[in-house]
C-alpha positions in Angstrom: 81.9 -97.0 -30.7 80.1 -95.1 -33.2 76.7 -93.5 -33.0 75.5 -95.7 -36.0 76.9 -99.5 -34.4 75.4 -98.6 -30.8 71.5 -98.3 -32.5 72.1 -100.9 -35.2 73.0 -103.1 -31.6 70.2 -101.6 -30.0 67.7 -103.1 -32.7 69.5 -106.0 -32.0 68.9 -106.5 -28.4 65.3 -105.2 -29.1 64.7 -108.1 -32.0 66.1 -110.8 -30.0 63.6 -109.1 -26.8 60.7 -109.6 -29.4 61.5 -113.1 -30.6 61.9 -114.1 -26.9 58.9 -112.6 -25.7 57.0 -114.5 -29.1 58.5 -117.7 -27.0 57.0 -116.6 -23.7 53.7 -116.1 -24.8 53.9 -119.4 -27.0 54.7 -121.5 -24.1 52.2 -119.5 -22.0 49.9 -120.9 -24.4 51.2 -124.4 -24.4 50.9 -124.3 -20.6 47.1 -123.2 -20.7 46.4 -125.8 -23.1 48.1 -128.6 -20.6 46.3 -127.1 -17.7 43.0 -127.5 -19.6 43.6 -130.8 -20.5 44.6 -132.1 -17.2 41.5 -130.4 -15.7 39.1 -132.2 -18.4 40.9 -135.5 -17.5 39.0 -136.3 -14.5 39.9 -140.2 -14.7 41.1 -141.8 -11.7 42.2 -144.9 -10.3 39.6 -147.6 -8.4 40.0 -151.5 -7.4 36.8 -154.0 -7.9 38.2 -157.8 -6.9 41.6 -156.9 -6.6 41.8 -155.5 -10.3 42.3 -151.7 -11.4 39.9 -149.7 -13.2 40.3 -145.9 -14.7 36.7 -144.6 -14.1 36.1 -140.6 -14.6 35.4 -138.5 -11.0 31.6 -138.4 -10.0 28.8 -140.3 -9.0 28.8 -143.7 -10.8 25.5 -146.4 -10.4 26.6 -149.7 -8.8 25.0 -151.4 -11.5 27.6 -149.7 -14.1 31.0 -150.4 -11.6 29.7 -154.2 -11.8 29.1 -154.2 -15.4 32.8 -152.4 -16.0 34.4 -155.1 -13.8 32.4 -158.2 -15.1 30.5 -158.6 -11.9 27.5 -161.1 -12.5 24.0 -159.5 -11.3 23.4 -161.3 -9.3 26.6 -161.3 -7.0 26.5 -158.0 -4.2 29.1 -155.7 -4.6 30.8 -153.9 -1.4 32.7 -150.7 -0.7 35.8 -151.0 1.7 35.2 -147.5 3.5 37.7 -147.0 6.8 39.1 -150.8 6.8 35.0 -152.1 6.7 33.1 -154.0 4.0 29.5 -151.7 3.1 26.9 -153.3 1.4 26.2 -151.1 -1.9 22.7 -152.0 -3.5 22.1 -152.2 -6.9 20.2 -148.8 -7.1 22.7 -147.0 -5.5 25.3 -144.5 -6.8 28.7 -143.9 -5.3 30.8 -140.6 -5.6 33.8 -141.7 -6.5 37.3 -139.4 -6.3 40.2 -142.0 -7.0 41.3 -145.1 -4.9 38.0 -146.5 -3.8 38.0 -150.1 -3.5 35.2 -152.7 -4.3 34.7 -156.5 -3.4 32.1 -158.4 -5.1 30.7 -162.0 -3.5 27.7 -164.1 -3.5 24.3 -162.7 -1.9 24.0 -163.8 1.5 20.4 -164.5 3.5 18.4 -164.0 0.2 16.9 -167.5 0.7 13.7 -169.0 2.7 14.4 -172.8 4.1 11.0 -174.3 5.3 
């Protein structure tokens, strides 16, 4: 093979290394961008009354997981924390981090009979 063919292949192999390494960095990029995203899309999965809600990581007020869900204000809502129903008051705020579950019902013992 001639002096000549073996650089012309040499520039070749080195053009093809550049377009390939034009991919890398390209996916690289598309891969940072994906990461990003999925970092910024904090949304995660809870139950209220049996019926999923996408609600985004964080401490939400128990006033606005009642109003997402259509709870009336005047029912209670309740956490179910290790198998056991826990009152939440309407002033509270719950941390939530994906597959809590809530229960709303009727206030109980709120009424006076004389």
């Amino acid at each position: 093979m001639s002096e000549e063919k073996i650089e012309k292949e040499i520039r070749e192999v080195q053009e093809e290394i550049r377009r390939e390494e034009h991919k890398v960095e390209e996916l690289e990029r598309k891969e940072e961008r994906l990461i990003e995203r999925e970092h910024n899309h904090h949304e995660v999965k809870i139950t209220i009354d049996n019926k999923k809600y996408e609600v985004k990581k964080g401490a939400h007020t128990v006033v606005a997981l009642k109003a997402l869900a259509g709870v009336p204000a005047a029912k209670e809502l309740e956490q179910i924390i290790d198998g056991v129903l826990t009152p939440l008051a309407d002033t509270a705020s719950v941390e939530i981090c994906g597959g809590e579950v809530f229960l709303s019902h009727a206030r109980r013992g709120g009424s006076s009979h004389a």
